[in-house]
Structures are given as C-alpha cells and as structure tokens.
Backbone atoms as SQL, in Angstrom:
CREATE TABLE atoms (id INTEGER PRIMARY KEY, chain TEXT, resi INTEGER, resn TEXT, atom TEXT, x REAL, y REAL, z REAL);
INSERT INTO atoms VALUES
  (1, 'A', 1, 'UNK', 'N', 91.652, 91.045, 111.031),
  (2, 'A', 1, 'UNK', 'CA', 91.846, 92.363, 111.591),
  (3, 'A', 1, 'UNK', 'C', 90.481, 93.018, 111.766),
  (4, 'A', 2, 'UNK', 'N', 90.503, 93.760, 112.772),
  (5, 'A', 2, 'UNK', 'CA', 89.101, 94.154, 113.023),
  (6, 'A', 2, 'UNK', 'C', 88.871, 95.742, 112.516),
  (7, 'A', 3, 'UNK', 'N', 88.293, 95.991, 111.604),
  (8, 'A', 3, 'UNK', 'CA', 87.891, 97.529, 111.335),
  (9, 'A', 3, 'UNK', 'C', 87.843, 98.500, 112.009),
  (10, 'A', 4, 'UNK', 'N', 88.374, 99.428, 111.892),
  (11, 'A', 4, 'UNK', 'CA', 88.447, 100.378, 113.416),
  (12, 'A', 4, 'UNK', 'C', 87.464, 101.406, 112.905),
  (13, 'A', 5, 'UNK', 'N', 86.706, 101.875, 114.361),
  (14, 'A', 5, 'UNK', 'CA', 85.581, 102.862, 113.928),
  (15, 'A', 5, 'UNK', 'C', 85.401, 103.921, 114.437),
  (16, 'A', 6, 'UNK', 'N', 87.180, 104.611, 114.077),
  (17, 'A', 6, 'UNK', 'CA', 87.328, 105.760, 114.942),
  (18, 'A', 6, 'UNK', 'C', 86.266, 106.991, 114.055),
  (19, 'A', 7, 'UNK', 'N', 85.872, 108.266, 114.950),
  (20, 'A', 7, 'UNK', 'CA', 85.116, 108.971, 114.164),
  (21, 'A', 7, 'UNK', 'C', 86.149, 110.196, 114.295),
  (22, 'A', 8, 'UNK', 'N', 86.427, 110.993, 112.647),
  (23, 'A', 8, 'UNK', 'CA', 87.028, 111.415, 113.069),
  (24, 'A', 8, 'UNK', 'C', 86.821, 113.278, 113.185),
  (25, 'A', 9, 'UNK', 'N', 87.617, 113.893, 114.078),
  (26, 'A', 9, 'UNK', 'CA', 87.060, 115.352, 113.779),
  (27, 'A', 9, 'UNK', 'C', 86.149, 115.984, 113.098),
  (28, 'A', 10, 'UNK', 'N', 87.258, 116.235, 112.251),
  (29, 'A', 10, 'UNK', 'CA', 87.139, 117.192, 111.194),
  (30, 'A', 10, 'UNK', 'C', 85.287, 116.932, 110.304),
  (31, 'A', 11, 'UNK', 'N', 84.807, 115.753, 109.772),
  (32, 'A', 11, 'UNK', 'CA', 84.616, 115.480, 109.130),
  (33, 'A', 11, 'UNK', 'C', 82.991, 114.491, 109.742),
  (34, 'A', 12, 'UNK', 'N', 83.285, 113.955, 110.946),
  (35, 'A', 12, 'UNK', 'CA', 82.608, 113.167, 111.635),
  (36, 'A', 12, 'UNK', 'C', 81.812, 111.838, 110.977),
  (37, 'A', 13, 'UNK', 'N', 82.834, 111.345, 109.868),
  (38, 'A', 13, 'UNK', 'CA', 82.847, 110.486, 109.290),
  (39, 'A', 13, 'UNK', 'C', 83.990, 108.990, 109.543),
  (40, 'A', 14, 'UNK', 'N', 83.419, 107.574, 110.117),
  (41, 'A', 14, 'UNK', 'CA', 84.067, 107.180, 110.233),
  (42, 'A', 14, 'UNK', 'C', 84.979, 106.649, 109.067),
  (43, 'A', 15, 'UNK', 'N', 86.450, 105.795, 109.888),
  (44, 'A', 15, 'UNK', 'CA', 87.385, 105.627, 108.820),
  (45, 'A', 15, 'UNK', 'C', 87.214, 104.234, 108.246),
  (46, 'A', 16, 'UNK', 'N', 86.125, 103.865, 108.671),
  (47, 'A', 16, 'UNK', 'CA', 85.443, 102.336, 107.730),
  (48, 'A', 16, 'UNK', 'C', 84.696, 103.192, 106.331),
  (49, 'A', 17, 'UNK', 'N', 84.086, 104.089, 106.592),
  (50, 'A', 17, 'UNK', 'CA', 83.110, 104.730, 105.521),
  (51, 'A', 17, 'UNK', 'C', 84.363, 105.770, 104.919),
  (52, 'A', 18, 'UNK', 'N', 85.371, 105.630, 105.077),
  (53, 'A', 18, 'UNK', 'CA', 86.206, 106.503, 104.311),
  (54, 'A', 18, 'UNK', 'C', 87.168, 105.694, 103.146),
  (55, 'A', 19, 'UNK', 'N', 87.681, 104.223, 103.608),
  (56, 'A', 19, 'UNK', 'CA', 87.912, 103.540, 102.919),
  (57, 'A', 19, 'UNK', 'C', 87.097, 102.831, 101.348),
  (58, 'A', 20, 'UNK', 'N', 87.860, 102.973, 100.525),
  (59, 'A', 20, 'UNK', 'CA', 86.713, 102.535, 99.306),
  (60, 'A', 20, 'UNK', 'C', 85.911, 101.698, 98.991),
  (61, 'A', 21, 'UNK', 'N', 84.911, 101.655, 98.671),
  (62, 'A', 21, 'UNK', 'CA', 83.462, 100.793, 99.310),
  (63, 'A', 21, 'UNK', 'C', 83.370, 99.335, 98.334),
  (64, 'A', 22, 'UNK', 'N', 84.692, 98.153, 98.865),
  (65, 'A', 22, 'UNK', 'CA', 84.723, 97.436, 98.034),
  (66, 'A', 22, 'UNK', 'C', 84.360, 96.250, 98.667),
  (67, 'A', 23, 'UNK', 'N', 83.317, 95.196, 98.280),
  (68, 'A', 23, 'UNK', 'CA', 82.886, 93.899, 98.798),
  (69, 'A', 23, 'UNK', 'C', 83.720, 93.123, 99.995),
  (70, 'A', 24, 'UNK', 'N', 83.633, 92.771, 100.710),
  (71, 'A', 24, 'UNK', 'CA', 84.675, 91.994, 101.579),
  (72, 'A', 24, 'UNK', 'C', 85.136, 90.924, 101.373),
  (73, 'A', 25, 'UNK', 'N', 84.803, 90.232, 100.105),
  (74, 'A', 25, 'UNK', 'CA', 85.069, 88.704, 99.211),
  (75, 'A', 25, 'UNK', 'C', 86.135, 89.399, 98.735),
  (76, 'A', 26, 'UNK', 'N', 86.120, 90.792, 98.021),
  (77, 'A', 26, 'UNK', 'CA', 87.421, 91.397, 97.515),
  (78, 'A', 26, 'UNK', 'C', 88.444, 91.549, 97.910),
  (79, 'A', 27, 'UNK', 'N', 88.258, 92.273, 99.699),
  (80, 'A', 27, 'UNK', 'CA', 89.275, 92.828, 100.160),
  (81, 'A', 27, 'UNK', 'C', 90.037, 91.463, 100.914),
  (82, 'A', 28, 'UNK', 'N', 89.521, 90.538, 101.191),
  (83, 'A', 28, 'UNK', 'CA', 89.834, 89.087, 101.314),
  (84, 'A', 28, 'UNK', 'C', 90.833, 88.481, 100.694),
  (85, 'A', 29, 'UNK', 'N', 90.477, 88.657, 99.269),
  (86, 'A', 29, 'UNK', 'CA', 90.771, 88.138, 98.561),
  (87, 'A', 29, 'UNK', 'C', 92.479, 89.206, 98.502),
  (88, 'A', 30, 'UNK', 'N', 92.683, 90.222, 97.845),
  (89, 'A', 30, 'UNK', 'CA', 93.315, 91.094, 97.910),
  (90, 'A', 30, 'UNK', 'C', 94.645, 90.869, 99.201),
  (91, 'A', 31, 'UNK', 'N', 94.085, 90.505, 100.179),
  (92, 'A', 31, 'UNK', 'CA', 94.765, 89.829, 101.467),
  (93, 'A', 31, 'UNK', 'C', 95.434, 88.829, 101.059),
  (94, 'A', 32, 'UNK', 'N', 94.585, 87.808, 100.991),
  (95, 'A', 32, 'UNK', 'CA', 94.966, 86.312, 100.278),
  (96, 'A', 32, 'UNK', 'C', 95.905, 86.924, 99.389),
  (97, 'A', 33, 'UNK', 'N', 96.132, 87.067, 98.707),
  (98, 'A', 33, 'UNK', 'CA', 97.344, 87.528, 97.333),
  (99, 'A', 33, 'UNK', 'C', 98.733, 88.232, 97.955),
  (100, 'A', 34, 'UNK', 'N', 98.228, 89.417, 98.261),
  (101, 'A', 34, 'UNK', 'CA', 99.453, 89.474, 99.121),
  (102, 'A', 34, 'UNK', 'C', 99.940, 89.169, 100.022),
  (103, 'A', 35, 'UNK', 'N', 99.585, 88.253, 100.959),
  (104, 'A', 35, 'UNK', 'CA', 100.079, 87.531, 101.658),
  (105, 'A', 35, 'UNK', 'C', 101.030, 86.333, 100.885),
  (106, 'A', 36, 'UNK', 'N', 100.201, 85.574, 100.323),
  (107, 'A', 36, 'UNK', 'CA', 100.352, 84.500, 98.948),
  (108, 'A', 36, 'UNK', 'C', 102.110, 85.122, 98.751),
  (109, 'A', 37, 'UNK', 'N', 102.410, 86.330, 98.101),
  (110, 'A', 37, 'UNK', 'CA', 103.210, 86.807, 97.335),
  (111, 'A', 37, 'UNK', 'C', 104.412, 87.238, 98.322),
  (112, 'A', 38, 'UNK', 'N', 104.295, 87.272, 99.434),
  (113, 'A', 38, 'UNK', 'CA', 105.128, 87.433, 100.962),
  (114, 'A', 38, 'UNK', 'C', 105.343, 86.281, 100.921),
  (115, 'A', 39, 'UNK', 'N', 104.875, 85.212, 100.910),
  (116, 'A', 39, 'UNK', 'CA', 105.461, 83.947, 101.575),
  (117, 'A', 39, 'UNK', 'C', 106.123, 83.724, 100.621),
  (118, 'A', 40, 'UNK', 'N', 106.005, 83.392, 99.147),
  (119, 'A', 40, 'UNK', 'CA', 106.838, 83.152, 98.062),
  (120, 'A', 40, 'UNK', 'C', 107.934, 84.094, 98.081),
  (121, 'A', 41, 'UNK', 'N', 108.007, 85.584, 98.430),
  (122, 'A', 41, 'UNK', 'CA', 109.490, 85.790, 98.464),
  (123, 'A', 41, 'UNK', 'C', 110.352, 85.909, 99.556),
  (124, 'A', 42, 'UNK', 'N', 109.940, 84.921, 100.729),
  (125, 'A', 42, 'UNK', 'CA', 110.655, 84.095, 101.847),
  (126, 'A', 42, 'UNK', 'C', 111.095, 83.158, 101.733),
  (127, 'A', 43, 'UNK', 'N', 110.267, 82.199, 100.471),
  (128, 'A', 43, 'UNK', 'CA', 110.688, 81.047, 100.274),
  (129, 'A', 43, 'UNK', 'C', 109.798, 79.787, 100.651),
  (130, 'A', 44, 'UNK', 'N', 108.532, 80.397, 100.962),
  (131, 'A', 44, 'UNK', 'CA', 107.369, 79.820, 101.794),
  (132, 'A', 44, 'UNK', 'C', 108.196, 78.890, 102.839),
  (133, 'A', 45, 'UNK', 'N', 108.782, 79.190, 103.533),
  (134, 'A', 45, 'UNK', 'CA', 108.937, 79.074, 104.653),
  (135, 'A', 45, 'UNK', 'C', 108.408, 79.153, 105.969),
  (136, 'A', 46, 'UNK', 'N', 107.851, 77.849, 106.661),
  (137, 'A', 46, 'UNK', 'CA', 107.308, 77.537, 107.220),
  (138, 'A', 46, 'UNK', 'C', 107.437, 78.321, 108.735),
  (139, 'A', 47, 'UNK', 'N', 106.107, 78.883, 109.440),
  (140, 'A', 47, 'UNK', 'CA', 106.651, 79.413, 110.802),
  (141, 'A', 47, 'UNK', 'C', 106.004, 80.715, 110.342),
  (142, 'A', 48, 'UNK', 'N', 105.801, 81.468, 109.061),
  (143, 'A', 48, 'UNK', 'CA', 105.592, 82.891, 109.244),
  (144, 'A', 48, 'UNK', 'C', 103.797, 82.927, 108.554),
  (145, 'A', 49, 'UNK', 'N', 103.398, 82.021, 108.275),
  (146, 'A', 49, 'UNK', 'CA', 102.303, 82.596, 107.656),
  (147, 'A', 49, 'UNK', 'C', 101.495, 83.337, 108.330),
  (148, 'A', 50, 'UNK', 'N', 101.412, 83.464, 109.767),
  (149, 'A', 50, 'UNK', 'CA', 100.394, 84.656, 110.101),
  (150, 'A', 50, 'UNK', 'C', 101.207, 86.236, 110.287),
  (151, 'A', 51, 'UNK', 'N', 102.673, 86.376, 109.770),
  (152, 'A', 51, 'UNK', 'CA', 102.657, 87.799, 110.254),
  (153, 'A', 51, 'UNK', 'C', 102.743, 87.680, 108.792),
  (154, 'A', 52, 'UNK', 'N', 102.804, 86.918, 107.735),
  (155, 'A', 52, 'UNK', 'CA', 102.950, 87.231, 106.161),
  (156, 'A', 52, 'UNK', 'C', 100.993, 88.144, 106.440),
  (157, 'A', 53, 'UNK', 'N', 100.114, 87.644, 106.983),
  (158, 'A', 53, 'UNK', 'CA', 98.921, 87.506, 106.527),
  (159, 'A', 53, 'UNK', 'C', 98.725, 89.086, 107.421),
  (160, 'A', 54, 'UNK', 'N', 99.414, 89.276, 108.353),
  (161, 'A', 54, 'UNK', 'CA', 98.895, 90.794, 109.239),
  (162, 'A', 54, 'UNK', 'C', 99.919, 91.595, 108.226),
  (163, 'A', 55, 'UNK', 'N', 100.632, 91.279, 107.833),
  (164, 'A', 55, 'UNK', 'CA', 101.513, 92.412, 107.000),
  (165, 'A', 55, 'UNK', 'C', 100.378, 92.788, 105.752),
  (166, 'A', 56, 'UNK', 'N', 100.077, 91.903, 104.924),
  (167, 'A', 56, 'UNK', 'CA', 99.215, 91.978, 104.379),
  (168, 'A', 56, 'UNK', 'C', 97.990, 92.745, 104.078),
  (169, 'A', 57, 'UNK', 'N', 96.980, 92.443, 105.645),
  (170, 'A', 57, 'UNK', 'CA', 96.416, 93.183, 105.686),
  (171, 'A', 57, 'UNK', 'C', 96.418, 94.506, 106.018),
  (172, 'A', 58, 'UNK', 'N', 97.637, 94.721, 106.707),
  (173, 'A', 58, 'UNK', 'CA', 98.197, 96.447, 106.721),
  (174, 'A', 58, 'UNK', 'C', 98.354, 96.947, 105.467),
  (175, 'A', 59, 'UNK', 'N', 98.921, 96.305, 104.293),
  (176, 'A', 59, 'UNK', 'CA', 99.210, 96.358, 103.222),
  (177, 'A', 59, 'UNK', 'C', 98.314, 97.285, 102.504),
  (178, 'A', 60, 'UNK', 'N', 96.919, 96.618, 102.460),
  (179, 'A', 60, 'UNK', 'CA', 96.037, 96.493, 101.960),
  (180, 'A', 60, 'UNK', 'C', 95.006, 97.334, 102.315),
  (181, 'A', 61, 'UNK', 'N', 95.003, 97.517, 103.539),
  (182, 'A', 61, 'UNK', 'CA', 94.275, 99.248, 104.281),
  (183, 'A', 61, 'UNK', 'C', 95.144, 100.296, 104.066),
  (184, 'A', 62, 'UNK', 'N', 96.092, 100.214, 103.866),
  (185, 'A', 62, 'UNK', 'CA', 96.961, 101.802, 103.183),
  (186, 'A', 62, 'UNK', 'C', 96.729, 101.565, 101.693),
  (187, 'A', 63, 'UNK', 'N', 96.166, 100.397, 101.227),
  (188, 'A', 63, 'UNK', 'CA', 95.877, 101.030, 99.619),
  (189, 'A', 63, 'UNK', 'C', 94.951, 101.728, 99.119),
  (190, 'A', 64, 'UNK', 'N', 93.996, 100.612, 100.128),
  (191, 'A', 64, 'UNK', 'CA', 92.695, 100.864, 100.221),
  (192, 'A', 64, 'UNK', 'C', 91.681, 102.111, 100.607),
  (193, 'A', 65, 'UNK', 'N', 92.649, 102.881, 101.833),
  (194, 'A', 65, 'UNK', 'CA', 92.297, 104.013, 102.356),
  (195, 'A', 65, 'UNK', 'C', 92.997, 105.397, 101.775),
  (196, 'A', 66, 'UNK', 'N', 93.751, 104.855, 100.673),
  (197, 'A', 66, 'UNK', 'CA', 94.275, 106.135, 99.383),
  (198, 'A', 66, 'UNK', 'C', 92.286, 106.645, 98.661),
  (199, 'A', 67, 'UNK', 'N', 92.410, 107.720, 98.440),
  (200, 'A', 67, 'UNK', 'CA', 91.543, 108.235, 97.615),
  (201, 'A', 67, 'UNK', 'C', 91.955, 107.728, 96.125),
  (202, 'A', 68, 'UNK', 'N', 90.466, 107.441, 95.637),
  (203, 'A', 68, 'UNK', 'CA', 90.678, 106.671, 94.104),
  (204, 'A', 68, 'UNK', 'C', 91.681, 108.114, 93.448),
  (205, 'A', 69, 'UNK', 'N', 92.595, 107.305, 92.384),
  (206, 'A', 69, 'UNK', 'CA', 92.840, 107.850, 91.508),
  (207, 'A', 69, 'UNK', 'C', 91.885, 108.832, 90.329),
  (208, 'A', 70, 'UNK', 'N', 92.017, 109.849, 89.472),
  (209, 'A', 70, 'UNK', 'CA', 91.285, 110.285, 87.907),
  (210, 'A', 70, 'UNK', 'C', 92.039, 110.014, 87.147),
  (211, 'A', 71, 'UNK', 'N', 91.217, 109.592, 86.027),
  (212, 'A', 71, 'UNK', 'CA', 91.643, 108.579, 85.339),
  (213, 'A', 71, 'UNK', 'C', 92.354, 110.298, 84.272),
  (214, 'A', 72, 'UNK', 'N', 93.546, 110.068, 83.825),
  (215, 'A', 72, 'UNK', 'CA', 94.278, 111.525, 82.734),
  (216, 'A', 72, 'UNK', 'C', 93.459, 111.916, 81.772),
  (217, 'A', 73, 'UNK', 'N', 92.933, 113.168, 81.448),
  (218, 'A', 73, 'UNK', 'CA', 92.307, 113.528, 80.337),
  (219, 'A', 73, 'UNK', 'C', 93.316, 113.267, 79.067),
  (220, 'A', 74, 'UNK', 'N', 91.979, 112.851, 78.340),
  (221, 'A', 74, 'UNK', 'CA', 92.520, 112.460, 76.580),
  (222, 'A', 74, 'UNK', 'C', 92.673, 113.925, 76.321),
  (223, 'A', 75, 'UNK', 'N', 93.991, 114.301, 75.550),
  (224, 'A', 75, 'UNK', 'CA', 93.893, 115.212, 74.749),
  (225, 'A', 75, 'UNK', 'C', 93.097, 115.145, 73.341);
C-alpha cells in the first residue's frame, strides 16, 4: 500500500508524519500478523491471501493513525 501524502488543512501536516513514527520492519511485520491471523480464521484457504493482506494493512493504519494512548496515573 502506498502512503498517502495528503496535507492536511487545519494543521499543514502530512498524514504520513501524523501516524506514529514506527520503523517499517515493524509496521511490516504488524501486517504480516494480521494478515497471518485472517487467513487462519478462514481456514487458510487458498484464493484469498491478497485481500487477507489489504485488509490487513487497512487494519493496521487505523491503529496506527490512533493517537498513543497515557499510560493511568498510579494513585
């Protein structure tokens, strides 16, 4: 999937530099897995591995493009 490098309004920051700034061996990898975990609950059934692998990576840019979590203050 190709990174999109819309710029946007408000902010004039693109939405590659808005996503969280994690290695691309990671986000790869991250792909690989859930994809991996799509085909196993099809049955790895032969014929789908590339929309298992675009689902995936949709998957994986809506996680990715969430703002990190804070971690709960200790009382």
């Amino acid at each position: 999937m190709i990174a999109a490098k819309k710029t946007t309004a408000r902010t004039g920051t693109t939405k590659e530099t808005e996503l969280q700034n994690i290695p691309p061996e990671d986000r790869a990898r991250m792909i690989a897995e859930a994809a991996y975990y799509r085909a196993e609950h099809r049955g790895f059934q032969v014929g789908s591995q590339e929309n298992d692998w675009f689902e995936a990576e949709k998957e994986v840019e809506v996680i990715l493009s969430r703002p990190p979590q804070k971690a709960p203050k200790k009382s």
